[in-house]
C-alpha positions in Angstrom: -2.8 10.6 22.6 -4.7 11.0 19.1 -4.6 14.1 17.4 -7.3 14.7 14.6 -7.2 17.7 11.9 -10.5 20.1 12.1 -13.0 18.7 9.5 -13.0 21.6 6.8 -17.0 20.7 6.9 -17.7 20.3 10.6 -21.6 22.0 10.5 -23.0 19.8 7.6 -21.9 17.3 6.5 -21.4 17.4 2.4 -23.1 15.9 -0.7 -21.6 13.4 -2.3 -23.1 13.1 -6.4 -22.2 10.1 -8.5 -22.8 10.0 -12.0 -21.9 7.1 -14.6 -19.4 8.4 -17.4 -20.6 8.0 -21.3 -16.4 7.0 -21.7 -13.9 5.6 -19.8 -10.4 8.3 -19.7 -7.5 6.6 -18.4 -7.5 7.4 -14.9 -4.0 8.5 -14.3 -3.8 11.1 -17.5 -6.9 12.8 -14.9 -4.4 13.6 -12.4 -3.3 17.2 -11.7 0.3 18.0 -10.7 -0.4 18.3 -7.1 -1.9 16.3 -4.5 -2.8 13.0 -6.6 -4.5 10.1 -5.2 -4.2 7.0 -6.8 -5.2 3.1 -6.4 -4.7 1.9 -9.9 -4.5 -1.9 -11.5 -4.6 -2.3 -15.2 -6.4 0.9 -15.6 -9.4 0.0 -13.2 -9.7 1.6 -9.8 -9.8 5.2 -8.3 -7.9 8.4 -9.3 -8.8 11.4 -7.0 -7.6 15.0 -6.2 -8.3 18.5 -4.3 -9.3 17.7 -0.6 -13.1 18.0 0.5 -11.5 16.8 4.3 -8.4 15.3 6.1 -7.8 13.2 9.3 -4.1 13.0 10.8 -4.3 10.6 13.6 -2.1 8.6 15.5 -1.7 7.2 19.1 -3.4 4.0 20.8 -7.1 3.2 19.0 -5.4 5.5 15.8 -8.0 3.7 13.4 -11.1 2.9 15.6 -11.0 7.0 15.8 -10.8 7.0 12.1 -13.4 4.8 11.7 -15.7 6.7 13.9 -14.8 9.7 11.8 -15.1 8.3 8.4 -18.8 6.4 9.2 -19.8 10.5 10.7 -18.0 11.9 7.3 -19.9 9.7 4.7 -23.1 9.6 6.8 -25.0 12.9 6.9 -27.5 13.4 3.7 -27.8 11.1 1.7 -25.4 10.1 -1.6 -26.6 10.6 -4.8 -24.7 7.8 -6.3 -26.6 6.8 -10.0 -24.0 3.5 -10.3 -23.7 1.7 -6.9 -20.5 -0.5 -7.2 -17.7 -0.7 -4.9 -15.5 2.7 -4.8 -18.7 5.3 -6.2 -20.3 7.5 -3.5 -18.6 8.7 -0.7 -14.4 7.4 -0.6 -11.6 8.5 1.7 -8.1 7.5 0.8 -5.8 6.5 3.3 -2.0 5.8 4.1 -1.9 4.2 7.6 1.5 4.5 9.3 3.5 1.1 9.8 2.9 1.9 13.5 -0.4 3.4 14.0 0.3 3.9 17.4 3.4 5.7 17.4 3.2 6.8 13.4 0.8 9.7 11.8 -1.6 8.5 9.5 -3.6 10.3 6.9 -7.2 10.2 5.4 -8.3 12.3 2.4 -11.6 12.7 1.3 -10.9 14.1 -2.4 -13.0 17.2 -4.0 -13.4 15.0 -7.0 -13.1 10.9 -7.4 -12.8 8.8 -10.9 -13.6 5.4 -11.0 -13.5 2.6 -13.6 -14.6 -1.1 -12.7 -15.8 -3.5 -15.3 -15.9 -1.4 -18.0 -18.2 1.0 -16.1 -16.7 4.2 -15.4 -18.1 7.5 -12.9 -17.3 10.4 -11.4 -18.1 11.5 -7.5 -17.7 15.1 -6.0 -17.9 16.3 -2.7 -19.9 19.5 -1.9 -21.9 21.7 -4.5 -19.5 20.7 -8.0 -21.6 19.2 -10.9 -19.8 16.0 -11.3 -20.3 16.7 -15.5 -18.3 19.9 -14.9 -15.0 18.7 -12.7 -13.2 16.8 -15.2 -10.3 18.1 -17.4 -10.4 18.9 -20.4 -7.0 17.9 -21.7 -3.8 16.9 -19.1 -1.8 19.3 -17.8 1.5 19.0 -19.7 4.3 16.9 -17.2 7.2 18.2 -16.1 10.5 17.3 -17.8 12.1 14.2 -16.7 15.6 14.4 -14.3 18.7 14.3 -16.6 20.9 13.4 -13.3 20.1 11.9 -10.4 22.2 11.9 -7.1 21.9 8.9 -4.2 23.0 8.9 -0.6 22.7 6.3 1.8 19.6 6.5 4.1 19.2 5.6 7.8 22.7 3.1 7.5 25.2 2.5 4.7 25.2 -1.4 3.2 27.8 -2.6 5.3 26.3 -1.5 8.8 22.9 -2.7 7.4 24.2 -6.2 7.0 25.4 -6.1 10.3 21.7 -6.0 11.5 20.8 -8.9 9.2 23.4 -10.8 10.8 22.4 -9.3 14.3 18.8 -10.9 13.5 20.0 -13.5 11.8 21.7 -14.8 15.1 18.5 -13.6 17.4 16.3 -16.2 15.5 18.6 -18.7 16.0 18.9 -17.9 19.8 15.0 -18.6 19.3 13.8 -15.3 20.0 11.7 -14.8 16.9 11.1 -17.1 14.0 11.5 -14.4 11.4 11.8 -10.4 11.4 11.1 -8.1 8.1 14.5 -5.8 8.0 14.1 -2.7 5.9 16.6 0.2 4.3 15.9 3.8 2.9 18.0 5.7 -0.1 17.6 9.3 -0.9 17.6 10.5 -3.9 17.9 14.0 -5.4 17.2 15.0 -9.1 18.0 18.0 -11.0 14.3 19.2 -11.4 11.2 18.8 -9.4 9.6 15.6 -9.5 6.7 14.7 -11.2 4.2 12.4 -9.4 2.1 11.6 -12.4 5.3 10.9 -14.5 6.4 8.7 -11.7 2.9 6.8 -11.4 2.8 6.3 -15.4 5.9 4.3 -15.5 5.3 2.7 -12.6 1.9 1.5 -14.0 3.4 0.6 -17.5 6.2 -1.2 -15.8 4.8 -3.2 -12.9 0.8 -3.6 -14.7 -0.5 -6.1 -12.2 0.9 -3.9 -9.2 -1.5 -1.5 -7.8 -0.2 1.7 -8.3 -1.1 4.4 -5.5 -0.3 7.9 -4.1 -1.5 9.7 -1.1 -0.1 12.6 0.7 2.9 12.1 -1.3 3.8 8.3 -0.8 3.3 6.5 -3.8 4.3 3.2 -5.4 3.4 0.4 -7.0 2.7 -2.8 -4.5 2.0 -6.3 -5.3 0.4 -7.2 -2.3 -3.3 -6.8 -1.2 -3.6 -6.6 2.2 -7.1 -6.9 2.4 -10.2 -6.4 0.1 -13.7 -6.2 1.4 -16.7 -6.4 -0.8 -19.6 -7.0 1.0 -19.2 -9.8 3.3 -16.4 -11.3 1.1 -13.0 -11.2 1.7 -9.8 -11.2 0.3 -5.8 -10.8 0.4 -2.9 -11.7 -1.4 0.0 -12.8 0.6 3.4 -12.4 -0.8 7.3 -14.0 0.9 9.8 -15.0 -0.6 12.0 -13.4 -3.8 14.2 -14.3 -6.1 15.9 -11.8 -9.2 14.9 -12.2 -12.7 17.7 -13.4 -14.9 17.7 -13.7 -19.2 16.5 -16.9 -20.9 17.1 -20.5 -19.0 18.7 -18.3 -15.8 15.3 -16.9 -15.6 13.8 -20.3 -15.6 16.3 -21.7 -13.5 15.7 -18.9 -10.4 11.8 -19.5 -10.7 12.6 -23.2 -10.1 14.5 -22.6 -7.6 12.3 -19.9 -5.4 9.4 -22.3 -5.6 11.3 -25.0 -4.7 13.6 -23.4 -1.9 12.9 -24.6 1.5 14.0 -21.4 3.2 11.7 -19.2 1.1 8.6 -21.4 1.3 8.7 -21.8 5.2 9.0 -17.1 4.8 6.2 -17.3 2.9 4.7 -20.0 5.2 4.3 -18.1 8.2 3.0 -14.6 6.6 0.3 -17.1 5.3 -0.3 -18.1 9.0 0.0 -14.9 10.5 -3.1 -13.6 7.8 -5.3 -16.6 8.5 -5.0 -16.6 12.2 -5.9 -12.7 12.4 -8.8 -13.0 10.1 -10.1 -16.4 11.5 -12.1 -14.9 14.2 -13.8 -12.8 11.9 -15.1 -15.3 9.0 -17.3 -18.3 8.5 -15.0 -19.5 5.9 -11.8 -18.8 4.8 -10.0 -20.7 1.6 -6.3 -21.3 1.6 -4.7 -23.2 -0.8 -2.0 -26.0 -0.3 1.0 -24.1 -1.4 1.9 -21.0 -3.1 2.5 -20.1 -6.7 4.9 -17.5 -8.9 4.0 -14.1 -8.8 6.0 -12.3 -11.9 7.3 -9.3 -11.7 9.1 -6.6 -14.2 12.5 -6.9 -11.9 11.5 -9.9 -9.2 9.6 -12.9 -8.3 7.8 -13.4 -5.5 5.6 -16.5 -3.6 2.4 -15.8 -3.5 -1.2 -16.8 -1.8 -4.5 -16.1 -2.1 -7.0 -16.0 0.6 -10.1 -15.7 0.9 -12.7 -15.6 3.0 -16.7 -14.9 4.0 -17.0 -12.8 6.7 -19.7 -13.4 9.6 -22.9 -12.1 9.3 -23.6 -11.2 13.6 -21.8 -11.1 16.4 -19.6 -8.3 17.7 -17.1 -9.4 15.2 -19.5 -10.2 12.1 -20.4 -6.6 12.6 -16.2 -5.7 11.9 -15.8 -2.8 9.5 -12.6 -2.9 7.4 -10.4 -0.3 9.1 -10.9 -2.7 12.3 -10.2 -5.4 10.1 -7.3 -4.2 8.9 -6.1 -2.8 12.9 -6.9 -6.7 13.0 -4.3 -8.1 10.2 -1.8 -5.5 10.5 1.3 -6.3 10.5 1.0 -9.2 8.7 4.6 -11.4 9.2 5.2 -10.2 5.4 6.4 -6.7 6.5 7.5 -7.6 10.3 7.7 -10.8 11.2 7.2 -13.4 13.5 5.9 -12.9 16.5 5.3 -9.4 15.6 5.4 -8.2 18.9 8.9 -9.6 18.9 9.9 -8.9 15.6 8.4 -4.9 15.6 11.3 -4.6 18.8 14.1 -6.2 17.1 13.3 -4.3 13.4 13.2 -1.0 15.9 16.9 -1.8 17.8 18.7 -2.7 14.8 16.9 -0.9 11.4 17.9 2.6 12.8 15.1 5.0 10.9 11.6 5.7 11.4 9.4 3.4 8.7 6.5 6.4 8.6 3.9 5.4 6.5 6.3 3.0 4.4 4.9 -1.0 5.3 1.8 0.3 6.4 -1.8 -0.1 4.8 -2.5 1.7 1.5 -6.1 2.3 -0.2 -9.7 3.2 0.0 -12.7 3.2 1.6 -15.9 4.0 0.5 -19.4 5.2 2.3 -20.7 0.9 2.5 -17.6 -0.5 4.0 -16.6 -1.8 1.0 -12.9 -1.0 -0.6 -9.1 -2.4 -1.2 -6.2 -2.0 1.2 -2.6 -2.8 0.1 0.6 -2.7 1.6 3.0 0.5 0.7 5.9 -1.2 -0.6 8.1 -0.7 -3.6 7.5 2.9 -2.4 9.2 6.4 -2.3 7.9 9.4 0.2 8.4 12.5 -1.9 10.3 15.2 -0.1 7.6 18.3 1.6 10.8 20.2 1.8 12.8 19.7 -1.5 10.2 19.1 -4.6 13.5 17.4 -6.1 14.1 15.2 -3.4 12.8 11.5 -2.1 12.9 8.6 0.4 13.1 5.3 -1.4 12.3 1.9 1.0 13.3 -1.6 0.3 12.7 -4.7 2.6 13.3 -8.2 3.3 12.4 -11.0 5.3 15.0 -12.5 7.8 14.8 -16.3 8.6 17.1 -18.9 9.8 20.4 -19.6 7.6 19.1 -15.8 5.7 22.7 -14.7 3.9 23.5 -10.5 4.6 24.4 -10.3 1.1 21.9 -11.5 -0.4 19.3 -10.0 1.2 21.4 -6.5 0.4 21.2 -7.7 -3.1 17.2 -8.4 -2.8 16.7 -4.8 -1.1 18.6 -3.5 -4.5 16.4 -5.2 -7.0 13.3 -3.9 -4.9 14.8 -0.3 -4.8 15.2 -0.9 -8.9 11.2 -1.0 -9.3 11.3 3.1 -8.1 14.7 4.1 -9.6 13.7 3.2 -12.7 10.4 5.1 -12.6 12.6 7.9 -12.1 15.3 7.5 -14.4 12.5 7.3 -17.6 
């Protein structure tokens, strides 16, 4: 069963008014305290806040209802958008649930968005606002930063969580599943309220070619594009496999060794697969190249691929907006496994929590189908209860002749992405 907020706009449908900025602010000193939206890559993307509308859905055909209700929600009179790129007019954030069907997943259509692409920069609102009026005038001052911090296991302690990686470890080589994606949580309390913007700035200064997000208080800064959609064209970057950064030649010597580890590149092998097989059906082209390359990080490397791809112009899939793209590609193997039907039962008998939102697809959407999906990793779900509390997440992927330790050890350089956005 789906279950849909009330539209805060269900007579008319509202105006959306774009207008191109003389400057471009740096979109993350625009956010207020509460409620920030966020998809942010080296300064260019989308910044939004206050909440024109909201969708919480979940239950079989979760998405295809969003879709429906995004294409009536952007519809309606016409956009007044002066710049016309991907991301101005009408845009709805969204964090989609790991499992859409059983998970809660949230659209926001800001009161105000911010963009910057190319060096161009605008400003959309929703409803009567003068766009030229909505921005502030100087940022609202953050709060101060935790002097102590307190952790506590999540869902299972590091000892019983190894015991699942060896529990999978042994189901793939019974040959149930080829791999599975095995994930822990750590709370974490601090002394003061946390500050979302605080934690988005160092998140963005840290991890630069990340793209940083927030909505509905999960936020984080991911590596991986799940899908982009510009027009007909397509594209994702697929990320498996990890390795620690080390100091001088160590550091040298680990990148050698993750690109050249046969266990790693046959991970990162079949999340490639499992991308290009969903999105086959839907494109007259699609560009893969012969091996990966080195994605570095701050704390880790990763493999990583490129795809992309044209998408068909008729047919009932040429015709394929990106939500039912996405329905389409999610879960890629990167954050279950393989098969995923498999792997999403095993990851549910032996993770022992409830992944919410954490895994799941991350971005925007804007009123022509265009706009960027990522997936929510490197993450924390800020607390409703405790404004000094949170839910960090850290995964890995499990694979034949996969050590317990040392995937424990890649789940703690993950977690260190977060924890260190906190600790600044």
């Amino acid at each position: 069963m789906t279950a849909a907020a009330v539209t805060s706009r269900d007579a008319v449908a509202p105006l959306y008014s774009t207008v191109e900025l003389p400057d471009s602010p740096d979109l993350l000193d625009l956010l207020p305290r509460e409620g920030a939206l966020s998809w942010v890559r080296r300064g260019e993307g989308l910044v939004g806040w206050g909440e024109a509308d909201r969708l919480e859905v979940s239950g079989p055909g979760a998405l295809a209802e969003a879709a429906a209700w995004w294409a009536e929600r952007s519809a309606g009179p016409a956009a007044d958008d002066g710049v016309g790129v991907p991301g101005s007019g009408p845009v709805v954030f969204a964090s989609i649930a790991f499992d859409p069907a059983a998970g809660t997943s949230v659209f926001v259509v800001p009161e105000v968005v911010v963009g910057r692409r190319g060096g161009v920069a605008w400003v959309t609102t929703t409803g009567d606002a003068d766009p030229r009026d909505v921005l502030p005038s100087s940022r609202e001052p953050l709060l101060p930063p935790p002097s102590r911090l307190r952790y506590a296991d999540g869902a299972l302690d590091p000892a019983t969580w190894c015991g699942a990686v060896s529990a999978a470890v042994g189901r793939i080589g019974d040959g149930d599943l080829a791999k599975v994606v095995l994930a822990r949580d750590l709370l974490v309390t601090a002394d003061v309220r946390l500050d979302p913007r605080r934690l988005l700035d160092r998140l963005a200064e840290r991890f630069p070619d990340c793209w940083t997000f927030a909505v509905d208080g999960l936020l984080g800064a991911t590596p991986e594009l799940l899908l982009r959609r510009t027009g007909r064209q397509l594209s994702a970057r697929v990320l498996a496999g990890t390795a620690p950064r080390g100091a001088g030649a160590e550091d040298e010597r680990l990148a050698a060794g993750l690109l050249s580890s046969a266990k790693d590149r046959a991970e990162h092998a079949l999340a490639v697969d499992s991308l290009v097989r969903a999105l086959d059906p839907y494109c007259t082209t699609l560009s893969v190249p012969d091996g990966p390359s080195l994605l570095t990080l701050a704390n880790v490397r990763h493999l990583a691929t490129d795809v992309v791809g044209t998408q068909r112009r008729s047919g009932v899939r040429g015709r394929a907006g990106l939500l039912e793209l996405v329905d389409a590609v999610h879960p890629t193997a990167a954050v279950c496994g393989t098969p995923p039907d498999r792997a999403a039962a095993v990851i549910a008998g032996l993770e022992g929590m409830d992944r919410g939102r954490y895994a799941g697809p991350v971005g925007w959407l804007d009123g022509r189908g265009d706009g960027e999906f990522g997936l929510a990793l490197r993450c924390a779900q800020l607390s409703d209860e405790d404004p000094c509390s949170a839910r960090l997440f850290a995964g890995c992927g499990i694979v034949a002749g996969s050590d317990p330790a040392a995937e424990l050890a890649e789940t703690q350089s993950k977690f260190a992405a977060f924890q260190a956005a906190l600790e600044s």
